[in-house]
Structures are given as C-alpha cells and as structure tokens.
C-alpha positions as CSV (number, residue, x, y, z in Angstrom):
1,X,22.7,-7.8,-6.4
2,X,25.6,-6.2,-5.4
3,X,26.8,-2.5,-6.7
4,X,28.7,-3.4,-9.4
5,X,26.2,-6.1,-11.1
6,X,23.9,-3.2,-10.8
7,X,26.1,-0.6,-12.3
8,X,26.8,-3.2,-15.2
9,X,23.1,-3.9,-15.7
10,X,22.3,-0.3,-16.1
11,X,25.1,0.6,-18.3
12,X,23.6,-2.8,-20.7
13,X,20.5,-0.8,-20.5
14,X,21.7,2.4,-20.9
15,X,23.1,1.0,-24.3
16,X,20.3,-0.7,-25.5
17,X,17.9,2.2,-25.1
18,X,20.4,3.9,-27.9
19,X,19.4,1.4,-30.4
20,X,17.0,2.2,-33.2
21,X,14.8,-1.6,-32.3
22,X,14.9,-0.2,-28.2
23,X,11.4,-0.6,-27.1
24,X,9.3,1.2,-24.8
25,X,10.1,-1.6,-22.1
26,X,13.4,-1.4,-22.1
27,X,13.3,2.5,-21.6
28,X,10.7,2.0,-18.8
29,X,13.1,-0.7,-17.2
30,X,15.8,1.7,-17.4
31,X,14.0,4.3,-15.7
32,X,13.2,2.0,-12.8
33,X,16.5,1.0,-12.2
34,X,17.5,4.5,-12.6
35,X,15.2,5.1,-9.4
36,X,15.7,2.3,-7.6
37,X,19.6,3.4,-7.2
38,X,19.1,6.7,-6.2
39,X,19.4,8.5,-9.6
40,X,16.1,10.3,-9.5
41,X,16.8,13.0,-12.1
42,X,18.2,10.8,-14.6
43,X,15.7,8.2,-14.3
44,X,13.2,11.2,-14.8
45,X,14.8,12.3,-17.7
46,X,15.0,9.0,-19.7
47,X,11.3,8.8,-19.4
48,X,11.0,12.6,-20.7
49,X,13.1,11.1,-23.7
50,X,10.9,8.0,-23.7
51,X,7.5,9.7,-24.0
52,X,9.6,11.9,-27.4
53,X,9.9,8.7,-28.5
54,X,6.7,6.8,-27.9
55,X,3.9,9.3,-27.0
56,X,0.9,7.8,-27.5
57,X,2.3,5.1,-24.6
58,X,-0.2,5.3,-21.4
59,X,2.3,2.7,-19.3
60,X,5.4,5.0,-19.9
61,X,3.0,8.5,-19.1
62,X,2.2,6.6,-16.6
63,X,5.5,5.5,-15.0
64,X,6.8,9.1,-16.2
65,X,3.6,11.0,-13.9
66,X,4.9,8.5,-10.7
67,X,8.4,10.1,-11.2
68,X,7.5,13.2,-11.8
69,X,7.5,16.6,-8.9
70,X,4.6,19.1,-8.2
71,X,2.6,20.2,-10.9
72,X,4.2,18.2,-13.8
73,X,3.2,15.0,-11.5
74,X,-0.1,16.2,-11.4
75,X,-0.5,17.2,-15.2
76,X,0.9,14.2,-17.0
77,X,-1.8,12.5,-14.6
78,X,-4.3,14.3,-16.1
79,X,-3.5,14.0,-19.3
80,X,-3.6,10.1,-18.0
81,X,-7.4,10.4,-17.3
82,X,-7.9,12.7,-20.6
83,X,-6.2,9.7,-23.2
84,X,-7.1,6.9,-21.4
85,X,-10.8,7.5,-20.2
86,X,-12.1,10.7,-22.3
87,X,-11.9,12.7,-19.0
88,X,-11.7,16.4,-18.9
89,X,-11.5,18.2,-16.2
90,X,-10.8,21.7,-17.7
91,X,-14.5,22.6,-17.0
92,X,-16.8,20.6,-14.5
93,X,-20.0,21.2,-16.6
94,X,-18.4,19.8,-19.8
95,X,-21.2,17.5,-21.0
96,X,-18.4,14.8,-22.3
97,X,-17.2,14.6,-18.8
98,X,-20.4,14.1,-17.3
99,X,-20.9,11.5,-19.8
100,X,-17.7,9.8,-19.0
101,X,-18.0,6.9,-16.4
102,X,-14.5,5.7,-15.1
103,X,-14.0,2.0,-14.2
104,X,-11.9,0.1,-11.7
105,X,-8.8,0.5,-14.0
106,X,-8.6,4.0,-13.6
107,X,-9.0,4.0,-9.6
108,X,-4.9,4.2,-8.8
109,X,-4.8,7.0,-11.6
110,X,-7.8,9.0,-10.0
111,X,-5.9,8.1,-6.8
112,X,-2.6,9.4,-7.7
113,X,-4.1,12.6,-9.2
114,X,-5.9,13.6,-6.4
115,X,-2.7,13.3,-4.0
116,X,-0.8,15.6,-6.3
117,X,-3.4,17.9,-7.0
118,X,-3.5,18.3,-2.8
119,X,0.5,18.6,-2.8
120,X,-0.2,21.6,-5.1
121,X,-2.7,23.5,-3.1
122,X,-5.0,23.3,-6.2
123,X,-8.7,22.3,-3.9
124,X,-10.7,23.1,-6.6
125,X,-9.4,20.2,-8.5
126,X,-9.1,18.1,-5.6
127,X,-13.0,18.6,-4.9
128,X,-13.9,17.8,-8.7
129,X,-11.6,14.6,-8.5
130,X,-13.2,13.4,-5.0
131,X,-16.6,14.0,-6.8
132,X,-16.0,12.3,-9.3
133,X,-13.8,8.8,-7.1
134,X,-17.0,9.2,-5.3
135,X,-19.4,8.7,-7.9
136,X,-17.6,6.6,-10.7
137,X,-15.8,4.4,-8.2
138,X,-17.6,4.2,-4.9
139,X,-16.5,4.9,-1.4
140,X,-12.9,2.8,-1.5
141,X,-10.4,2.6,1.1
142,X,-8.3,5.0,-1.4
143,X,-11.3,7.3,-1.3
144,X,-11.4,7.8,2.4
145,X,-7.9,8.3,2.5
146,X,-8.3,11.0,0.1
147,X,-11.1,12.2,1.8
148,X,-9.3,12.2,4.9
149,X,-6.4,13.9,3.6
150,X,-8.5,16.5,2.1
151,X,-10.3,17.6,5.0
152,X,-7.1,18.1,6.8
153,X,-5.5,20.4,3.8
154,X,-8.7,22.0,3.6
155,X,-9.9,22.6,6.9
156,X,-13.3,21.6,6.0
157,X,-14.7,19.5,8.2
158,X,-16.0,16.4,7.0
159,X,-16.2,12.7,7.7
160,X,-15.7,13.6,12.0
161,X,-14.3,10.2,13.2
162,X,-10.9,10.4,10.1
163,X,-10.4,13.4,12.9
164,X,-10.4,11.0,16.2
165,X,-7.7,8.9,15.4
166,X,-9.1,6.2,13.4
167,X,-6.1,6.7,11.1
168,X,-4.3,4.4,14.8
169,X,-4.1,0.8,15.0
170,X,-6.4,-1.2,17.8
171,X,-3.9,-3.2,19.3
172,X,-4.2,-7.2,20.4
173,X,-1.6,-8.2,22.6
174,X,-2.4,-12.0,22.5
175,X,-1.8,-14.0,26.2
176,X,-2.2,-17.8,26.7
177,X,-5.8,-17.8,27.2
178,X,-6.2,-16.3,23.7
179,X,-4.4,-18.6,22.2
180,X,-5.4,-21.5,24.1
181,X,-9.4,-20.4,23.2
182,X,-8.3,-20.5,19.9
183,X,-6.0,-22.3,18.7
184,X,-5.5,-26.5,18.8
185,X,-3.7,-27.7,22.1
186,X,-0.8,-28.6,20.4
187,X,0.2,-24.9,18.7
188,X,-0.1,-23.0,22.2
189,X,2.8,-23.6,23.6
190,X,5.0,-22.9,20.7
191,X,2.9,-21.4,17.9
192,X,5.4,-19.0,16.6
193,X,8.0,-21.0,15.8
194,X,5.1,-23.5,14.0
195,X,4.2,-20.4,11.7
196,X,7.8,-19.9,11.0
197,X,8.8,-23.2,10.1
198,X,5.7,-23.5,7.7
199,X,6.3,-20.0,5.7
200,X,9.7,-21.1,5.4
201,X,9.4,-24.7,4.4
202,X,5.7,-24.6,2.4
203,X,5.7,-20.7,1.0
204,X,7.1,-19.3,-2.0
205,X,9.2,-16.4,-1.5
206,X,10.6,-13.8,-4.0
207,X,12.9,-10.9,-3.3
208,X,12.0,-7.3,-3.5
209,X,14.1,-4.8,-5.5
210,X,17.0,-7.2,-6.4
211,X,19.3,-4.1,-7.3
212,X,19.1,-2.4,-4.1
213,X,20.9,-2.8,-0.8
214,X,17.7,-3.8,1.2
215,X,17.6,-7.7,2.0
216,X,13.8,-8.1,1.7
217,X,11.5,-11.2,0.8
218,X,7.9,-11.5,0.1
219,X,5.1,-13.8,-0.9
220,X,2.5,-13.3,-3.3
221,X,-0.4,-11.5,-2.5
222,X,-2.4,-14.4,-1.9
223,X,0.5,-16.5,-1.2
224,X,-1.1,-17.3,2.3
225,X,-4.3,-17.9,1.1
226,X,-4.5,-21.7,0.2
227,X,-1.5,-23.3,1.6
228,X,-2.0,-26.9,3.4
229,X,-0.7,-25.3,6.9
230,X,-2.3,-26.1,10.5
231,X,-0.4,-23.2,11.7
232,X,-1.2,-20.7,8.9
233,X,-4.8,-21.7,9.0
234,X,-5.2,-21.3,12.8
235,X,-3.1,-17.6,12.1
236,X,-6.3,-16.8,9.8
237,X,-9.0,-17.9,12.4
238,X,-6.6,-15.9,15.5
239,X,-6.9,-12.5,13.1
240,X,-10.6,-13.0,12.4
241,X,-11.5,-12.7,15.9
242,X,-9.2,-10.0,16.6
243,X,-11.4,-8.1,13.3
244,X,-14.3,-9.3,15.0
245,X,-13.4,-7.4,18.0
246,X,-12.3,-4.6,16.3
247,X,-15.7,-4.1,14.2
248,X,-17.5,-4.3,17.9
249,X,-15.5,-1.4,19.1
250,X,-14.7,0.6,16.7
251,X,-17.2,-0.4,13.3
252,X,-18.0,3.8,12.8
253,X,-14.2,3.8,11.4
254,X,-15.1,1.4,8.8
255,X,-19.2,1.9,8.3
256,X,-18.8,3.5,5.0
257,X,-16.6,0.5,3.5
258,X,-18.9,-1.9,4.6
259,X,-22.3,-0.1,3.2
260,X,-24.7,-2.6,2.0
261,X,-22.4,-5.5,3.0
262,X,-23.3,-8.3,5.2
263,X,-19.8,-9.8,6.2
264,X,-16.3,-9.5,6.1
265,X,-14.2,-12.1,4.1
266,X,-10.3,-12.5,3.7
267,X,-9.3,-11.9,0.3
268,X,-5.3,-11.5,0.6
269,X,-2.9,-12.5,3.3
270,X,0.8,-12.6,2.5
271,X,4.1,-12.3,5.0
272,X,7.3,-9.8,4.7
273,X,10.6,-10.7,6.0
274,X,14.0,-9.4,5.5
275,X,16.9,-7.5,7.6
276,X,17.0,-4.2,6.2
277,X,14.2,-2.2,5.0
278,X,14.8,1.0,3.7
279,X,12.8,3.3,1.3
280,X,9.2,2.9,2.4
281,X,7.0,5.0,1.7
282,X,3.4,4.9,3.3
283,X,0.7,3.3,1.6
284,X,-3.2,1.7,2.3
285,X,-4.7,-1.3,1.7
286,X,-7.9,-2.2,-0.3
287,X,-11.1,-3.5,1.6
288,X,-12.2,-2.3,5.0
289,X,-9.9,-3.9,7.6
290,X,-6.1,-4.7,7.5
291,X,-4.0,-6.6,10.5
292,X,-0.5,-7.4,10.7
293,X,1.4,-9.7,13.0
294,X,4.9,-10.5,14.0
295,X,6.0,-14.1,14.0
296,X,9.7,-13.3,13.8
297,X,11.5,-10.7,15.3
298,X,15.1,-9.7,15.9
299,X,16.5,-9.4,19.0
300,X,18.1,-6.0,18.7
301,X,14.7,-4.5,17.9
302,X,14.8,-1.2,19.9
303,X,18.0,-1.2,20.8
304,X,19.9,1.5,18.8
305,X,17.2,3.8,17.1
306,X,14.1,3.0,18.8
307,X,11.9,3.3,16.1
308,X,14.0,1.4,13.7
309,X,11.5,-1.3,12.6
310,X,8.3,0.3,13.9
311,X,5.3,1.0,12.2
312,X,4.1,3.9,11.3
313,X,1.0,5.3,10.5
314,X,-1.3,8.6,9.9
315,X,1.7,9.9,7.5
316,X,0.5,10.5,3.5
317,X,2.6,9.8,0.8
318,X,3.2,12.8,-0.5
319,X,4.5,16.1,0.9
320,X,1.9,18.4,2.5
321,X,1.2,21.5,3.9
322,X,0.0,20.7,7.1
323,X,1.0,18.2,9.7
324,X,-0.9,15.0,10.4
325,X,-1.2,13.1,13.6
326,X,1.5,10.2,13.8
327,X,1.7,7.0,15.4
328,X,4.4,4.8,15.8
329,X,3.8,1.2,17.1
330,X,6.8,-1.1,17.8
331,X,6.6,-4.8,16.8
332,X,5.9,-7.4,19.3
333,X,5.9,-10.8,20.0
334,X,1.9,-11.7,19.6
335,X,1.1,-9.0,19.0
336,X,-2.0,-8.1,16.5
337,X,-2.3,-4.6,15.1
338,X,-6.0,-4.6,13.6
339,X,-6.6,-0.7,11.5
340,X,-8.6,0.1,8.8
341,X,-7.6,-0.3,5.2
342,X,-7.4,3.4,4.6
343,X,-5.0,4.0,6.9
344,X,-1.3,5.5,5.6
345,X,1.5,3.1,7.2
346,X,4.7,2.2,6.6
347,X,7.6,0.1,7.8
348,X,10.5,2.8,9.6
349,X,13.7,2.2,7.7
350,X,15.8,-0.5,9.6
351,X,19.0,-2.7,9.1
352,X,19.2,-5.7,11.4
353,X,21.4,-9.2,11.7
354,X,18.3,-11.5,12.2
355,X,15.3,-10.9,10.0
356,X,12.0,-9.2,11.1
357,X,9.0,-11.8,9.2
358,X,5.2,-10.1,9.5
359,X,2.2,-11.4,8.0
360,X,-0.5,-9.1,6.7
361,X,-4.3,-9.6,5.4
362,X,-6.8,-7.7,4.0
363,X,-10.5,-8.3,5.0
364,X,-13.0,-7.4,2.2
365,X,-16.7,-6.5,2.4
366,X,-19.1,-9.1,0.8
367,X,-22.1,-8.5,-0.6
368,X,-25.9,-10.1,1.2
369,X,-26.2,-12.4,-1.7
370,X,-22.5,-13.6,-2.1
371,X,-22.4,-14.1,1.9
372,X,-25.7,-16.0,2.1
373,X,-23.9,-18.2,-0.6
C-alpha cells in the first residue's frame, strides 16, 4: 500500500469513527493504523477517546495499555488484570487476591505488566507480579525472560546461568557431511534452492503491515507444519538434531522449561521473507528451544551497514536502566542458530533488492504420558 492509499484509508477511518453507529473496532483499527504510520500520539489519543466512549471494553484497554508510555502503560495494565481477572495488587496480603488464580489468557497481560512495571523502577511490583507469573502460570519462556530482566534491574542475583550468556545463540554452521548424514542423497547438493522452490510453490504467504513501507511476507504459524514437502520435512529432521545437540551442551539454559518433561516436540515452524524490514522490536518465543535458518539470502548482505539484516539478541523490549549484554549474529548460508525460547531477538532494520527468506520453529516440552503416547 502505497502512501497515499494509506492516507485515504485513514482519513475513511477517521470519518467513520465520527459517526454515532462507529464501533469499538473501527476506533481500535484506527488507532493501529495511526501507529503503524508513525503517528504515535494521535493513535494514542483516539484510543483515550475510545475508552470515553466504550469503557467497560478489555480489547480497546488493552490495545490503549500497548500504546501507552511509563506509568500510564503500566496502570491501564493493571487495571487489565483488576476487570478482567479480580486481581488486586494494591496490597499483597488482600485475601481476594490470594484467592484469584490467573489462567493462560492472562499470561501476555501479566507479561506486559511486569515489563512496564521494570521500565518504571517500581521492584516492589515487579517482585509481586513475578510471584504471582510464577505460581499462577508456571515457569514460561516469558517468565524467565522476566526473570532475567529482573535480576539485571535489580542486581539481585538469581537464576546464575541468564548471567553467562545463555541469552546467545549456539551456532550450526552446517558442511556437506551434515547434510549428507542427514538428509536424502538427492537434496545435498542443492538443498537450499529445493526448500525455496517448495515455500514458494506449496506455502501460503500473507503480507505483514500492508500500510507500511516494509516489503515483508510470512506464513502462518504453523504454516510449516503439515505441508507434503521432502525438502521441508528433511529441514525439520536437520533442526532437530542441531536441538539435540544443543540440549547436550548447553540443557542448564533450558532445565527449568523442561521440568517434568520427557521430550521435546515441534509445535510451530513458519518462514519470513521480504526486502525491507524495519520496525522490529525484540521479542521471545514460547516453549524451550527456538532455531532459525537462512534458506535465501541477498547478496549485498553486509555490504553497506554491516549489521543491516543481523540478528540480534539479549536486547528487552522496553527501555531500561541498565545495559544488557548484546549479540549480533549475521545470516549465513546453512547456517542454524539454535537459543532458547526466552531469549529477546530481533531482526536489525534492513532494506535490500533481493529478499532475505528465514524459517523459524519452536520446540515444546511434552509431558511423560503424552511422549510415551
């Protein structure tokens, strides 16, 4: 979508949000476009307006708390938890709140919370949060990198290998003899270009934010998961011995994710591919183990800003008062970049003539009983 369609669509918007039938949606959609182009404090405001309007809607709080600085971020959050889930966090030892058991719904909000209450020095509240992700929703990937963010901010010293670098990728740098061990005869010599040919002839694509400049694709999810592809299916078996290698070397990282489980399974496994990425901001994975790998790269990777493209990771989402420890991995041909899943990563803004593809997955722990089955 080019800048005019998108100035069109929002001034359509902007229009219908004036009418006295306007729904909630529309002033939500608003607000994301709003966003999306750059116009932060307008898209904050409409949903200000919004909530006037609607206040008793938990989606608009909570697109309203995502777009929202500082404290006000980190109160309309709470208010989240308080109308949604009878939490109250104004006093620890309130007997409702001890009474109050959160479920999976409320994990990003719980998430989200904690983060802000971090980026606003308040580690009281941040210690009653983690408390409470720990006991309502278990230890999670999000947990951990909670965890790990709070130590740091803090200074406490707690979980000892988030402070050895287990935020870093293990890196696979796959040679012949890796792929000819493990995958058929007839992919070796040309497996990349196999995997390419199959994402773009057998995979469903859709393109992220339509109204921005960035020229970025991406599957499903699971859009990887069940396709009829030799090459894709080989790709699955190639990263599950690169996770197996990882768990041999480095299984402390992930020992609390994978408490009481027997295996690891792939539960997601989806590809990215555009020319210009721009506007990422870090993020983690659910499960215990994440790996990404390059099937199609541009030539001019490197060759300008030499971390155009990269991937980083170790940097939180939010602004924080103390520095973290930062790694930046550029994309390779085969290579594998196996880290676990609550590690912060993101994709260094880039602009490119030929596109950059990368498939991810997520491994998830399974239970004795569902393994054995």
């Amino acid at each position: 979508m080019n800048n005019g369609c998108a100035d069109e669509s929002l001034a359509l918007l902007s229009d219908a949000v004036r009418e006295p039938w306007a729904t909630s949606v529309l002033h939500q959609r608003l607000g994301a476009n709003l966003w999306r182009v750059g116009r932060q404090t307008e898209a904050r405001d409409t949903l200000r307006a919004a909530m006037r309007k609607f206040p008793e809607d938990l989606k608009l709080l909570y697109e309203l708390a995502e777009f929202a600085e500082g404290e006000e971020g980190l109160d309309l959050f709470l208010l989240l938890l308080r109308r949604a889930y009878g939490f109250d966090f104004g006093s620890v030892a309130n007997e409702q709140h001890r009474a109050a058991r959160l479920d999976h719904s409320a994990r990003d909000v719980v998430y989200l919370a904690l983060m802000r209450s971090l980026t606003c020095s308040k580690l009281q509240l941040a210690q009653q949060l983690l408390d409470v992700f720990r006991r309502d929703l278990g230890v999670t990937s999000a947990y951990l990198a909670c965890k790990y963010v709070y130590d740091k901010v803090s200074g406490s010293s707690g979980h000892e290998w988030l402070e050895t670098g287990s935020t870093s990728p293990m890196i696979f740098d796959l040679d012949g003899v890796d792929l000819a061990r493990l995958l058929p005869a007839d992919m070796v010599g040309n497996f990349d270009q196999q995997l390419r040919e199959d994402l773009a002839a057998k995979v469903p694509w859709r393109r992220i934010y339509p109204g921005s400049e960035a020229e970025t694709w991406r599957t499903d999810m699971r859009g990887l998961m069940n396709v009829q592809s030799r090459p894709i299916m080989a790709f699955q078996r190639l990263a599950a011995d690169c996770v197996a290698k990882y768990l041999k070397l480095r299984r402390r990282e992930v020992a609390d994710l994978l408490m009481g489980k027997k295996a690891l399974v792939l539960k997601k496994c989806w590809a990215n591919r555009g020319t210009h990425f721009a506007d990422l901001t870090s993020h983690i994975h659910e499960g215990v183990v994440s790996c990404v790998y390059y099937p199609e790269l541009p030539p001019d990777l490197g060759d300008h800003d030499q971390d155009a493209g990269s991937i980083e990771f170790g940097r939180p989402n939010v602004p924080l008062p103390v520095e973290f420890k930062i790694t930046v991995i550029r994309p390779r041909e085969r290579r594998m970049l196996v880290f676990p899943a609550y590690a912060f990563h993101r994709i260094i803004e880039c602009k490119f003539d030929r596109p950059r593809t990368s498939i991810a997955m997520e491994f998830h722990g399974q239970a004795p009983a569902a393994a054995a089955s």
